[in-house]
N, C-alpha and C positions, 0 to 999 in steps of 0.2 A: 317816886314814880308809882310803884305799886300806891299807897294813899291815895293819890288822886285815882286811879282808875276804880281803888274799893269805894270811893266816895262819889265818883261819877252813876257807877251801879248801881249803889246806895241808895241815891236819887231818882235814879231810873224805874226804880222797886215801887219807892215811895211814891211818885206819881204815877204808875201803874195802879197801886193801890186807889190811889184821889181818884184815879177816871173809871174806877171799876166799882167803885163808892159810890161814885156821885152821876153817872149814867153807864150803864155796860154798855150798852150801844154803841157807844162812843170806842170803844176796845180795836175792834176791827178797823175805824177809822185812821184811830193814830198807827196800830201796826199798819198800818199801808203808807201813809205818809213815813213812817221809820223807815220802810223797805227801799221805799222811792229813795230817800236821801242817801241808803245804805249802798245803791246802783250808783248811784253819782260817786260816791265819796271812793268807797274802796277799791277802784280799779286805779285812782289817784295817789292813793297812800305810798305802797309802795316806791313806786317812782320817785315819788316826793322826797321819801328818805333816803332812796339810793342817790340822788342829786344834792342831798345834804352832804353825804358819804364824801361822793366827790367834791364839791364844795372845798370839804375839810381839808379835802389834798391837795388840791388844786392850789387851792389862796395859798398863798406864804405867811405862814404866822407872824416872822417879824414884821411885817406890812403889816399887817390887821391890829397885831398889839400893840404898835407904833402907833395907826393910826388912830383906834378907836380901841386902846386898848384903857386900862382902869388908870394909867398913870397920861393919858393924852388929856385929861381934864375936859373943859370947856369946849377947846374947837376941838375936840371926837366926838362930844354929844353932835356939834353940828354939822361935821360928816358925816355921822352914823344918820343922823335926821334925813340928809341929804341924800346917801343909800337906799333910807328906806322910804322916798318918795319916788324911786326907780324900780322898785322889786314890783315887779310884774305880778299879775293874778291875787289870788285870794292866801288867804291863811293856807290853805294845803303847799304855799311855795315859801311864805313868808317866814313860818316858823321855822321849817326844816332850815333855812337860812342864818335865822336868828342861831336856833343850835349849831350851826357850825361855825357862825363867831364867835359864840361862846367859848367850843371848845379849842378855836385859837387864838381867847385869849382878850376877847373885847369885854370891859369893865362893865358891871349893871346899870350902872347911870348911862352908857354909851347904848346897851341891848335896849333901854327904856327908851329911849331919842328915836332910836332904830326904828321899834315897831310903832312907834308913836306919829315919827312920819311919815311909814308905810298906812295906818290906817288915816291919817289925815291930808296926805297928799295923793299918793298912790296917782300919778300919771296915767296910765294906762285905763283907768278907771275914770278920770276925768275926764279925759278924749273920747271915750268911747259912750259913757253913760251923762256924764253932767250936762257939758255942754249940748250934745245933739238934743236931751230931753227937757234940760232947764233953762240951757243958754249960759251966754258970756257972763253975764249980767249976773246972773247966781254965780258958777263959778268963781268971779272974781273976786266977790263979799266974803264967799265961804273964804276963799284962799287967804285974801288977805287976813281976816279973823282969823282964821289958825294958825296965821305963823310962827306964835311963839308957843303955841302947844307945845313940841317936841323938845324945843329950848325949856321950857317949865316942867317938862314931866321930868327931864334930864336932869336939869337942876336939882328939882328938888329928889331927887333920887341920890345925888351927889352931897347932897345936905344929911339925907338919913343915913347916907353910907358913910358920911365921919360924922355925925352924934352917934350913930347906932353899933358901928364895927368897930 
């Protein structure tokens, strides 16, 4: 955890540099746009984690490890898939989510299905933004082309998790 946030930084630094390099001007801009997203995001974090928190205690571990646990094979990838085209809202709900099946016990091929079908199905997202903006018509090309996303990412997660472990 600590690595990625030094590496996050790191980044952060480093294009700091690039946009003070390559126009100052530009400096003020993106600090304001950083600020803006900084008001949205943080008052969200918390929360977010404290309903991970609960999450964790709430769920029954044997049910989660049962269902989407690393020994559920196959059909966990496709519950978990299933799960994560019901998880409501964006990555601030998604993850905190994903971390508490983790920590009770869902296999990485099942976490990979999860978020794979929270960012490719995601309901709540499709009612609200697809259809009223694009239509049926899109929706249902998009939908059907991804349905085996989460089955594929699963799989093959489940592939590198016995060549690789």
């Amino acid at each position: 955890m600590l690595v990625s946030a030094l590496l996050i930084w790191f980044i952060a630094f480093v294009l700091f540099f690039i946009v003070y390099f390559k126009n100052k001007e530009n400096i003020s801009q993106a600090l304001s746009i950083s600020y803006d997203q900084l008001i949205v995001i943080l008052p969200r974090l918390p929360f977010s984690l404290l309903a991970a928190g609960f999450i964790t205690v709430l769920l029954p571990e044997q049910i989660i490890s049962g269902w989407i646990g690393s020994d559920s094979g196959f059909i966990g990838v496709l519950i978990a898939a299933i799960i994560g085209a019901f998880v409501p809202s964006g990555p601030i709900v998604a993850f905190p989510v994903a971390i508490a099946f983790y920590k009770l016990g869902a296999g990485y091929p099942q976490l990979v299905a999860f978020l794979t079908g929270w960012s490719s199905f995601q309901i709540t997202r499709m009612l609200m933004w697809e259809i009223p903006f694009l239509g049926w018509g899109f929706a249902y090309r998009r939908i059907i082309i991804s349905i085996p996303l989460p089955l594929v990412a699963g799989g093959i997660s489940m592939l590198l998790t016995f060549i690789y472990f």
